[in-house]
N, C-alpha and C positions, 0 to 999 in steps of 0.2 A: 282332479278328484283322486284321492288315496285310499288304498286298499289296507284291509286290515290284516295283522299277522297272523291271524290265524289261517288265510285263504294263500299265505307266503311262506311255506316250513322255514326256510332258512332265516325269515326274520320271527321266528318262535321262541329263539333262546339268544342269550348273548353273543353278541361276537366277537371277533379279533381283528385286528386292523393288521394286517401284516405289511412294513411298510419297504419301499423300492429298497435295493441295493444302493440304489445313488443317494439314499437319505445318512449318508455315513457308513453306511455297511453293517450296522448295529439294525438284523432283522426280528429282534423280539418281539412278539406279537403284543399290540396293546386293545387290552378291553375296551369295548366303545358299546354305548347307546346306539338303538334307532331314535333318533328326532324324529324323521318325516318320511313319508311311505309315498312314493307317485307312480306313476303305472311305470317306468322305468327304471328311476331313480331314486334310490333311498338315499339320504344324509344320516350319516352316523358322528356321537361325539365323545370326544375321550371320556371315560367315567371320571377319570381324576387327574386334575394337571400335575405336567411332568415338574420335579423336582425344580425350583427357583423360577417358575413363571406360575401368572395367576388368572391365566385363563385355562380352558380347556380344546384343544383342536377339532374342529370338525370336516368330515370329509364327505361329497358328493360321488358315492356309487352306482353305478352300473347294475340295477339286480341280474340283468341276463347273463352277465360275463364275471362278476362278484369282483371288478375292478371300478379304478377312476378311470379306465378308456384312453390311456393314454400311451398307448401302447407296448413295447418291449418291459420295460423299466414300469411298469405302472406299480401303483399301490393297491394291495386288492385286501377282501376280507374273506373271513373264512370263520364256520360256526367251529366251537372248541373241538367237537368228533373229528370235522376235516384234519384241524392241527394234531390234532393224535395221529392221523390216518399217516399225514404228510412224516411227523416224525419219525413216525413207524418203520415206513417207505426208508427215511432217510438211516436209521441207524442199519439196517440192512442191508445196505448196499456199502455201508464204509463196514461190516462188519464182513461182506463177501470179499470186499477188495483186499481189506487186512489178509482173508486167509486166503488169497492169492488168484479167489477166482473170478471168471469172465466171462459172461454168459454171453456168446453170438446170439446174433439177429437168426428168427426162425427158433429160436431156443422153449420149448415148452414153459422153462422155469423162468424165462424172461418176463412174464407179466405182474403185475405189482405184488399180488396174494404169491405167484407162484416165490418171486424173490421171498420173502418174508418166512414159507414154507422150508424152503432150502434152508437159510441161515438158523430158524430155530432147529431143522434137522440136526444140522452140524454141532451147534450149540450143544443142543442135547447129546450127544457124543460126546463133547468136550466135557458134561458134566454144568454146563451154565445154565442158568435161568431163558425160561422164550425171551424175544423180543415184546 
C-alpha cells in the first residue's frame, strides 16, 4: 500500500538523483520522477533519457536514508534546496581552504551554517559577493 506525497515532504517537489562516485565520477545530479511511493521504498525515473539511449533509468530508493541502500558508494537523492544546501557547504569549505584556513575539531565555526558564516565574513572583506 502507497502513501501519498503530500503525507511525504521530500516527495512534494522534484528530485535529483545524485549518483555513486563509482558511476564514472561524473556526480551531476539528474532530475527524476517519483513512479511509486511504498512505505519504504520509492522508485524514481529519469525525466529524460541521457544523450544516445532511448529509454529512461529508474532507481529503487530508500525514503528513510534517501539512498539505494547500498552502502558506502550508494546512489542517493536529494530534493533541489538539499543540493543548494550541499553546494553551498561545498563552495565554503574550498573557499576557506583557498584562503588558508582550518578549522579544529571543538571549533565554534566548525558547523555547517557556522563555515558558511565565516567564509561569507571574509568574502565580504574581500569585497566579494556571499556564498
Amino acid at each position: 500500500m502507497g502513501t501519498s506525497t503530500a503525507t511525504h515532504p521530500a516527495l512534494a517537489t522534484q528530485l535529483l538523483v545524485v549518483p555513486s562516485i563509482c558511476d564514472g565520477g561524473d556526480r551531476t545530479p539528474i532530475p527524476a520522477d517519483v513512479v511509486r511511493v511504498g512505505r519504504y521504498w520509492i522508485t524514481l525515473q529519469e525525466v529524460a533519457p541521457r544523450p544516445g539511449f532511448s529509454s529512461r533509468r529508474t532507481w529503487r530508493m530508500d525514503s528513510r536514508t534517501q539512498d539505494d541502500g547500498t552502502g558506502m558508494y550508494a546512489v542517493r537523492y536529494v530534493t533541489p534546496e538539499q543540493h543548494a544546501a550541499d553546494q553551498r557547504d561545498t563552495a565554503a569549505d574550498a573557499y576557506l581552504k583557498q584562503a588558508g584556513i582550518r578549522l579544529l575539531d571543538g571549533c565554534a565555526w566548525r558547523s555547517g551554517e557556522g563555515r558558511i558564516i565565516l567564509a561569507n565574513l571574509l568574502r565580504a572583506h574581500e569585497g566579494l559577493p556571499p556564498l
